[in-house]
KOLGUNU-991214 format. One line per 2 residues: for each residue y, x, z of C-alpha. Coordinates in pm, 1 decimal. Each point is the difference from the previous one (the first is absolute). Example, Ala and Ser with C-alpha at 12.3 -4.5 7.8 and 13.67 -1.06 7.14 Angstrom:
-450.0 1230.0 780.0 | 344.0 137.0 -66.0 $
# end
This chain:
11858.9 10004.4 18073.9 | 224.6 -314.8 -14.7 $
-96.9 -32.7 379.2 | 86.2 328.0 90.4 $
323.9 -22.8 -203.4 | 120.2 -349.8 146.3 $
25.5 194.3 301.5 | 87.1 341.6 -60.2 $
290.8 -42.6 -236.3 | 259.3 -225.9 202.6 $
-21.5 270.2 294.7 | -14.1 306.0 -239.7 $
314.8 -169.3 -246.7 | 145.1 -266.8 224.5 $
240.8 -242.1 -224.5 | -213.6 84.4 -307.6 $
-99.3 -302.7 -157.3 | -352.2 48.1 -155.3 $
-278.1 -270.0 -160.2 | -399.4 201.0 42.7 $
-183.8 -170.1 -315.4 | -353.2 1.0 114.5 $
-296.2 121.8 -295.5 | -373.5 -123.5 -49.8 $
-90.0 321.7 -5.4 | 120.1 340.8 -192.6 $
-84.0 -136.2 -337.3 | 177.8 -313.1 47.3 $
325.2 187.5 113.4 | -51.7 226.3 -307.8 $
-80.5 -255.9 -266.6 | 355.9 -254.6 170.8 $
270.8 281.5 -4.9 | 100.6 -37.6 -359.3 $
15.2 -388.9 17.9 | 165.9 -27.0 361.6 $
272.8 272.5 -83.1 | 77.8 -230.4 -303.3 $
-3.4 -272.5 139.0 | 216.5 109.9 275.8 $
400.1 -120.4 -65.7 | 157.6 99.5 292.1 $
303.4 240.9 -92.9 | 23.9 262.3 246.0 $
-384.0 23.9 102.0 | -191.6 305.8 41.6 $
-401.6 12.7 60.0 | -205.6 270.5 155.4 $
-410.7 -2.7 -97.1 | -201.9 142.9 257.5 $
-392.2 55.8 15.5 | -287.3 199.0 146.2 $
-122.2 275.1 -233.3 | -384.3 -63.3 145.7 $
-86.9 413.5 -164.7 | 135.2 -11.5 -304.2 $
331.4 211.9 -131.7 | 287.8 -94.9 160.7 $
210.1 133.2 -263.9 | -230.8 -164.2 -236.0 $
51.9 -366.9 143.2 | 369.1 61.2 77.9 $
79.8 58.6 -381.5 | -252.7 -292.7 -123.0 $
194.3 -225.4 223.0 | 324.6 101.4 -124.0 $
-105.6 -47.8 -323.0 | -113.4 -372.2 38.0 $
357.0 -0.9 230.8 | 186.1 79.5 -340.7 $
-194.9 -235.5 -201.4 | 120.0 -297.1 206.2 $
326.5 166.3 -115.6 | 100.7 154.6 367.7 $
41.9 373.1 -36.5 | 134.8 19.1 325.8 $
-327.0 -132.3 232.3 | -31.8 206.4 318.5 $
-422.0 136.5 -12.3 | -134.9 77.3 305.8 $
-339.3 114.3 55.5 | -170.6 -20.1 358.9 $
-256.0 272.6 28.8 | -264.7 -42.7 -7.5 $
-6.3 -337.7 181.9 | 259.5 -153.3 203.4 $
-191.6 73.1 337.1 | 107.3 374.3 -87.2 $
327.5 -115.9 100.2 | -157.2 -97.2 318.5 $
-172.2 362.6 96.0 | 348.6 134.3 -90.1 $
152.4 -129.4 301.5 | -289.1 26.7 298.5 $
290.9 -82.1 260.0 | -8.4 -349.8 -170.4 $
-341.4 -51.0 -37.5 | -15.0 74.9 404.1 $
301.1 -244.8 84.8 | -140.6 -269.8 -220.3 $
-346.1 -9.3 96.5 | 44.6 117.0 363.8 $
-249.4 318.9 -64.1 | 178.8 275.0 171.8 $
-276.5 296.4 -140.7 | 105.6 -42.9 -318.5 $
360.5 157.1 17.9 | -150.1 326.7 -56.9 $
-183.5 -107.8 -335.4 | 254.6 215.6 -208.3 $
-158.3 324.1 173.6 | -343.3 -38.9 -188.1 $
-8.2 150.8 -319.8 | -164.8 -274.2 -183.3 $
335.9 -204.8 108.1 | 272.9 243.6 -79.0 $
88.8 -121.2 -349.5 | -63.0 -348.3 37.6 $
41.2 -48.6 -376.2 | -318.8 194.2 -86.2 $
-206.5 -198.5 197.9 | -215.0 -141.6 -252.9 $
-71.4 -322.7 200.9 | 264.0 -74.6 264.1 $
-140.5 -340.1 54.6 | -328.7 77.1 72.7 $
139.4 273.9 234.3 | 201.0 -249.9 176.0 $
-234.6 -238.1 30.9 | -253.1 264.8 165.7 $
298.2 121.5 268.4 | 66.1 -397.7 51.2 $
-302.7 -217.2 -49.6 | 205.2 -335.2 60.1 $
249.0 79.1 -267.3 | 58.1 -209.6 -244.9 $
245.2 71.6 -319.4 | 204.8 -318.2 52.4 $
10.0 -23.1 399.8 | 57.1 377.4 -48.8 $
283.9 16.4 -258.4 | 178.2 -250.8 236.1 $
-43.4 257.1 302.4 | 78.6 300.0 -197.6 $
318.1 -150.7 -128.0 | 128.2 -13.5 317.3 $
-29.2 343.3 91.9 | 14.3 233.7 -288.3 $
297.9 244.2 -44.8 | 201.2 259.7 -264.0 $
55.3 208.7 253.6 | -400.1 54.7 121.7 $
-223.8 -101.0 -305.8 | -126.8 301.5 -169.7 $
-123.7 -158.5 -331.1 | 173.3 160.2 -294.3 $
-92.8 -379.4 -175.2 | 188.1 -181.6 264.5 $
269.3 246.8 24.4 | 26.7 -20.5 -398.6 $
48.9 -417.2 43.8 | 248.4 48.7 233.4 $
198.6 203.0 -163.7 | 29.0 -212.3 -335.6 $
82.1 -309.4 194.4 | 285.4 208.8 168.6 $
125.9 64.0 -333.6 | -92.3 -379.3 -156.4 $
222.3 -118.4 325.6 | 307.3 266.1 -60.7 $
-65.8 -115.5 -359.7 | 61.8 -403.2 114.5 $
240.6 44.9 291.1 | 249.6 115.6 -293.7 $
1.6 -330.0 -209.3 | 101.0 -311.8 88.9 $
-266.5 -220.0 127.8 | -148.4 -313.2 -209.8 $
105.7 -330.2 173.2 | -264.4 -226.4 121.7 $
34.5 -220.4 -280.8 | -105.1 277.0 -245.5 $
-275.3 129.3 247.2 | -286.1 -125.0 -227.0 $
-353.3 80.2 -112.3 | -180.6 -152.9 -253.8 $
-325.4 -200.3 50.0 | -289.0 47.6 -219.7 $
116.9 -295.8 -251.8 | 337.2 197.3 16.1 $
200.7 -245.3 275.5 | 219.1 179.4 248.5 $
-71.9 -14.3 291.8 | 212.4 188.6 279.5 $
-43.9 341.5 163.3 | 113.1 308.5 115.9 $
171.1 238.0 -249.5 | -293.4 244.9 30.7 $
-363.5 42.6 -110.4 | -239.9 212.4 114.3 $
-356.4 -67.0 -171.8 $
# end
């Protein structure tokens, strides 16, 4: 995810400073949010969670993450679920898949029924990795962040993290940006340290 982000956000929401805090795994995100959105001085920074679902309730997960979001005292956190795996994002968009892999037959994956909703796919990265036996999630997420689009992706999950950073960036472009020298994020023995003004975990 962080790969895929690195890339995708500065040509999706050029100018829009951003910081991708990487997780050992979906417990350890869950178990950190309360303590890093404490810890977290910065005035003017906003945070967006994002996860896979992996089959369980999306709505579920959204509102148990939003609940550990308040508990670190941030009722404002931007949740994003991917469904059900990041990769769905992938079979959303088989013009990018074809482009960044140089496979021209799959451009017309969207016409088979078990790829029409790529969000109901119950294991997008096994499917991937069947269609494209060299792929690999990191040297993939680097590819696919090159290539993948609003305009063409048909994942309601991708369309629905889109949209929330269009309104977290309306939401930032009207305040004053911090100056570098408040641009800071707290170690884990609670030192600043500098960054970007936002986090997306």
């Amino acid at each position: 995810m962080r790969i895929l982000l690195d890339g995708l956000l500065p040509r999706l929401f050029p100018g829009l400073p951003f910081l991708c805090v990487p997780h050992e795994g979906k417990r350890d995100l869950e178990l950190s949010i309360p303590r890093k959105l404490r810890a977290w001085r910065e005035p003017g920074a906003r945070f967006v969670v994002i996860r896979d679902n992996d089959g369980g309730d999306c709505r579920t997960l959204k509102a148990a993450l939003g609940a550990r979001c308040k508990s670190g005292g941030r009722d404002d956190v931007l949740v994003r679920i991917a469904c059900q795996e990041l990769e769905a994002w992938y079979l959303g968009e088989p013009d990018a898949l074809a482009d960044a892999f140089g496979m021209e037959q799959l451009r017309g994956l969207s016409g088979r029924a078990k790829f029409r909703d790529p969000d109901a796919v119950r294991r997008p990265s096994a499917e991937i990795e069947q269609l494209i036996p060299s792929f690999q999630k990191v040297s993939g997420a680097r590819r696919l962040a090159r290539y993948l689009t609003r305009e063409r992706n048909r994942s309601t999950s991708f369309h629905a993290f889109i949209q929330g950073l269009d309104t977290l960036a309306a939401a930032l472009s009207a305040v004053p940006t911090c100056s570098p020298a408040s641009s800071r994020e707290p170690d884990e023995g609670g030192v600043p340290r500098q960054h970007p003004i936002r986090d997306a975990p």
